[in-house]
C-alpha positions as MATLAB code, in Angstrom:
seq = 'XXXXXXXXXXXXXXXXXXXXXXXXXXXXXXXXXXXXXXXXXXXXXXXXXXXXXXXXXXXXXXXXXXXXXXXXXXXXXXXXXXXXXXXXXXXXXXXXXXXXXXXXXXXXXXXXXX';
ca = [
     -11.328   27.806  -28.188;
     -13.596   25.199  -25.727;
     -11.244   22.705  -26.438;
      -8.603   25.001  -25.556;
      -9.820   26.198  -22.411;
     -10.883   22.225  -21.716;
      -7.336   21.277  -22.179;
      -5.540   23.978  -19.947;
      -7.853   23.352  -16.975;
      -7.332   19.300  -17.435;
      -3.734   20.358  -17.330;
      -3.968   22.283  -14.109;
      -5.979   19.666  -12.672;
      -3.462   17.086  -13.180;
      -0.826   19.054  -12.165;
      -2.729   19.865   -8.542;
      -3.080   15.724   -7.935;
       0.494   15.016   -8.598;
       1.987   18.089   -6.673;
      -0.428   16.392   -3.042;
       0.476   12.730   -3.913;
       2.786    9.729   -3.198;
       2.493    6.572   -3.056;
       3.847    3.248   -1.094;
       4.877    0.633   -2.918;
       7.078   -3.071   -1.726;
       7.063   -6.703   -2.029;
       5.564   -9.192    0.290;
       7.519  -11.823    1.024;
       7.277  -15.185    3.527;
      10.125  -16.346    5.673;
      12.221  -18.603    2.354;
      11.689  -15.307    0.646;
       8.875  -16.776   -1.433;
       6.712  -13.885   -3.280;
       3.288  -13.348   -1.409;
       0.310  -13.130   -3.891;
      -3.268  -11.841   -3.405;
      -2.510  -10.215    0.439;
      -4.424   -7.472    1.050;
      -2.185   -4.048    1.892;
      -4.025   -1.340    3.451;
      -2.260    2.593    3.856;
      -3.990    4.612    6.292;
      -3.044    8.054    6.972;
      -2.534    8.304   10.843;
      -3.719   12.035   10.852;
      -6.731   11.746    8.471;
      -8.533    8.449    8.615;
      -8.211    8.308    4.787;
      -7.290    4.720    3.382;
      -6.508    3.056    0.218;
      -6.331   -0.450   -0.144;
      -4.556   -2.769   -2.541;
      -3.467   -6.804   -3.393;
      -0.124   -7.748   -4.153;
       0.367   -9.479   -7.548;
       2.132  -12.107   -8.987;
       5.269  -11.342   -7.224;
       4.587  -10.376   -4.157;
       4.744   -6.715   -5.151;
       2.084   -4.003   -4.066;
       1.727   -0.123   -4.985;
      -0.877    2.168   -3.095;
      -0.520    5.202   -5.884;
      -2.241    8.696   -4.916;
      -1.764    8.981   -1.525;
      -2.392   12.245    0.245;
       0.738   13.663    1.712;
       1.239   12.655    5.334;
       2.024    9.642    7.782;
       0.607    6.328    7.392;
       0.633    2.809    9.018;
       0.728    0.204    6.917;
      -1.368   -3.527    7.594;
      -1.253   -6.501    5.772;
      -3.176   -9.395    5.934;
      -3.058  -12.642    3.485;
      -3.996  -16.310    4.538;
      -2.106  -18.480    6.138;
       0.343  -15.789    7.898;
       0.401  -13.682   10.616;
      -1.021  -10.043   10.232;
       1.261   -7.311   10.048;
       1.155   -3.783   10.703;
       4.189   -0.757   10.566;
       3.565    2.839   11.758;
       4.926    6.185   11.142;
       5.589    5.871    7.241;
       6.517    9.122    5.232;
       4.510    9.689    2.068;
       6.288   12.774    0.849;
       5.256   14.850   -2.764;
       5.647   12.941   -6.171;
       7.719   10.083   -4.021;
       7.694    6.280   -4.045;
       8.469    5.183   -0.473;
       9.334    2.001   -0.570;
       8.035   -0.741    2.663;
       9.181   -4.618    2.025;
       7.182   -7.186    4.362;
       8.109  -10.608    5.426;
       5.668  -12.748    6.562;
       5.830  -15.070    9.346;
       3.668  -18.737    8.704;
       0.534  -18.828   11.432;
       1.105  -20.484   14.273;
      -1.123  -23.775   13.858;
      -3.067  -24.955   16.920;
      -4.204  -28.160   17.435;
      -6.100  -30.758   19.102;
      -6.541  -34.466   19.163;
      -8.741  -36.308   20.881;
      -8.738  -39.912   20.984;
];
């Protein structure tokens, strides 16, 4: 019976976090549409403050799972490129909305003194 009742109110649990979540998922890409690895994605729901952040992998790809309902901006940031940073994003119930980034090379600035 206690494993019973355990079960069922796991089961209700789980089905309260999926019914409030989405999540954002893309691929990070530079300018030759070479995958970006190990940038740092950050979703931050405009209305709320609340934030998850993430790394894209191997290829380039990110996924910020279990987002609260709502509107987010999204900001990445990896070395060597130019920050980036979209507003305004959907994250609906139980949906994958999906935000590809390319990358523009940092501007390099230097001097030489002779």
């Amino acid at each position: 019976l206690m494993a019973m009742l355990l079960f069922i109110a796991s089961s209700a649990l789980v089905a309260q976090t999926g019914d409030v979540t989405g999540m954002l998922t893309g691929s990070l890409v530079d300018s030759n549409g070479g995958a970006i690895v190990g940038a740092d994605i950050t979703a931050t729901n405009m209305n709320t403050g609340f934030s998850r952040k993430v790394t894209s992998d191997e290829r380039g790809s990110y996924q910020v799972p279990l987002l609260p309902t709502g509107t987010y901006s999204l900001s990445v940031q990896a070395t060597g490129f130019e920050s980036y940073k979209q507003q305004g994003i959907v994250v609906s119930l139980q949906r994958a909305s999906n935000v590809d980034v390319t990358l523009s090379p940092c501007s390099v600035n230097s001097v030489v003194n002779f």
